[in-house]
Phi, psi and omega in degrees: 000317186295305176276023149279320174267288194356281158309326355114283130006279199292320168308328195289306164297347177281356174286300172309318202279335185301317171277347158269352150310305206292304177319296191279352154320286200298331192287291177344323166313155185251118175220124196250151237195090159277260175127117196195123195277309182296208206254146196291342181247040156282183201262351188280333191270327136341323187267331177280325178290332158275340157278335164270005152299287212279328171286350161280314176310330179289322164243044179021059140080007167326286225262126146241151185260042186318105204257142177232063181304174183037029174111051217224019168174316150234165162248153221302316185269017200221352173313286217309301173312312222273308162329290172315296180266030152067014133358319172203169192261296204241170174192166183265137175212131166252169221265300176311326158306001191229031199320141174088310210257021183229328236330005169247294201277355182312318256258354174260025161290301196330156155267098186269329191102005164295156202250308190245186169286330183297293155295330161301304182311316197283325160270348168277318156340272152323291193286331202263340172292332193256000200229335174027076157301126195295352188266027144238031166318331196264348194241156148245126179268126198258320155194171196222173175173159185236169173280172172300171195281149191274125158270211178215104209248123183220164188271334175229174184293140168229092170290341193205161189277359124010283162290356170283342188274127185101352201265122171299129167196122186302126182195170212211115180076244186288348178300305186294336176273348154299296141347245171348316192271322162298352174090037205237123139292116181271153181219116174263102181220153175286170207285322199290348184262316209289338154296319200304303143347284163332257217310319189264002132100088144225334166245152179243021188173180190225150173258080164199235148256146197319336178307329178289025201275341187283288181317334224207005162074015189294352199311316222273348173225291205254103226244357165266108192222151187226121204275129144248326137103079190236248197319173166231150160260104199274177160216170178249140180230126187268168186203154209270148225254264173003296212265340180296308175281010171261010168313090169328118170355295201280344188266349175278324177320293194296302190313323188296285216313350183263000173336281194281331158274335168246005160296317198249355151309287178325310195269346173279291095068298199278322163314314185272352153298284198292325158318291210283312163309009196237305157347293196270341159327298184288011198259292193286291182260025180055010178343188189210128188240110209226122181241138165304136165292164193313288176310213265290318186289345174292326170274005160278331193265020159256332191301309180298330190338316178278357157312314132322312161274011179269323192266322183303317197290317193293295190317309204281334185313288167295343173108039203216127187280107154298320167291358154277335202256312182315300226293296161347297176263019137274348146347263202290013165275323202278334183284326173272339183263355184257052169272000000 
């Protein structure tokens, strides 16, 4: 009986020691907290989910990623803080939400005149690699990329700037002072308010990018869409100072090599969404596709002009050659769209 509980005994602890192995096997894993404020099938969050696809693959299931869309763990102005003081290991933080505190890459709010997403993410990019600005000094920045560039989606046509004037139209931040300087009524309201808007002629249209004509049903009230292709939004995906040095050396490698890369996953990612949304806009509602003659659009980029030196001047504020950062991303859009 006595080498029977023995025995017995002794199984019992090889059991306990197999499963405080197992434990500590699993705690060796590296498992990271994304935090990404918008709704899970917008595109910031479509690009976190293919960036945490490729960093488990990369590191044969080293590293896992637990991703949290639409605000399930920080929200869009509280991402930044919440990173900084480690809430979460990574976060989507967009830029435009933070004024003053980007003072360099802001400078891809401005209306530069990109066309796709693609080229923007890759120049935003390009600009924060050759430029390592201090106002992420506090972050490891893992990769950066903007939504498409914003148009003008309406209940009536706008052929010229002419029809802008005077015209309610819902819009947000640099959008809205794009507006205003075309002589447009900017209307600031959230995107989740703005049908209601529509149908009830408090707004007679929207300032943004085309996907949402799919995503978000505008195809279906504004069948009138007029490309200007003046802002972008850019973002950032940050990451805690902290949980980026308990990295291992080979697992910081993947992370550095998907930068630039998922800059231009994302912004290919994002184009070709607005293509298939416009697609099926014109499909369903029969939409209108409408481009400014030469002369107005040359008179949009004189009318926004002050917007621009107004942002060179905030930059010179902060220690920011603005005319050197300008000079650069238009460099590099004429180098990305004459691909």
């Amino acid at each position: 009986m006595r080498t029977g509980k023995t025995a017995g005994l002794l199984a019992v602890f090889m059991l306990c020691a197999a499963l405080f192995s197992a434990s500590v096997v699993s705690a060796a894993d590296i498992g990271l907290s994304y935090a990404n404020f918008p709704p899970a099938k917008t595109f910031p969050c479509v690009q976190m989910e293919r960036w945490k696809q490729e960093v488990e693959k990369r590191t044969a299931g080293k590293v896992q990623v637990q991703t949290y869309p639409g605000s399930t763990l920080l929200g869009a102005k509280n991402t930044l803080r919440g990173v900084m003081q480690g809430q979460a290991d990574i976060g989507c933080v967009s830029l435009a939400y933070h004024p003053g505190v980007f003072p360099l890459c802001s400078a891809f709010e401005l209306p530069l005149g990109f066309t796709t997403s693609t080229s923007a993410s890759l120049a935003l990019w390009d600009i924060y690699t050759k430029y390592q600005p201090k106002e992420f000094k506090r972050f490891k920045v893992l990769t950066m990329f903007t939504s498409a560039p914003s148009n003008i989606m309406t209940k009536v046509p706008v052929r010229n700037l002419n029809d802008l004037k005077g015209l309610e139209v819902r819009a947000s931040g640099i959008l809205s002072k794009i507006l205003e300087s075309l002589g447009a009524t900017p209307v600031s309201m959230p995107m989740s308010a703005t049908p209601e808007a529509l149908q009830k002629g408090v707004v007679k249209g929207l300032f943004s990018s085309f996907e949402v004509l799919k995503d978000l049903n505008f195809a279906e009230i504004c069948r009138y869409e007029t490309e200007t292709n003046t802002a972008v939004y850019p973002f950032a995906i940050i990451m805690n100072m902290n949980s980026w040095n308990s990295l291992p050396d080979d697992v910081k490698k993947v992370l550095n090599d998907l930068g630039r890369e998922q800059a231009e996953w994302t912004g290919k990612y994002m184009d070709e969404h607005v293509k298939r949304s416009l697609a099926w806009a014109k499909d369903k509602y029969s939409i209108e596709m409408i481009k400014m003659s030469d002369a107005d659009m040359q008179a949009i980029k004189d009318k926004t002009l002050p917007l621009i030196e107004d942002w060179k001047k905030k930059a010179a504020d902060k220690g920011v050659d603005g005319a050197a950062v300008l000079s650069d991303v238009e460099e590099l859009r004429v180098k990305y769209e004459g691909k």
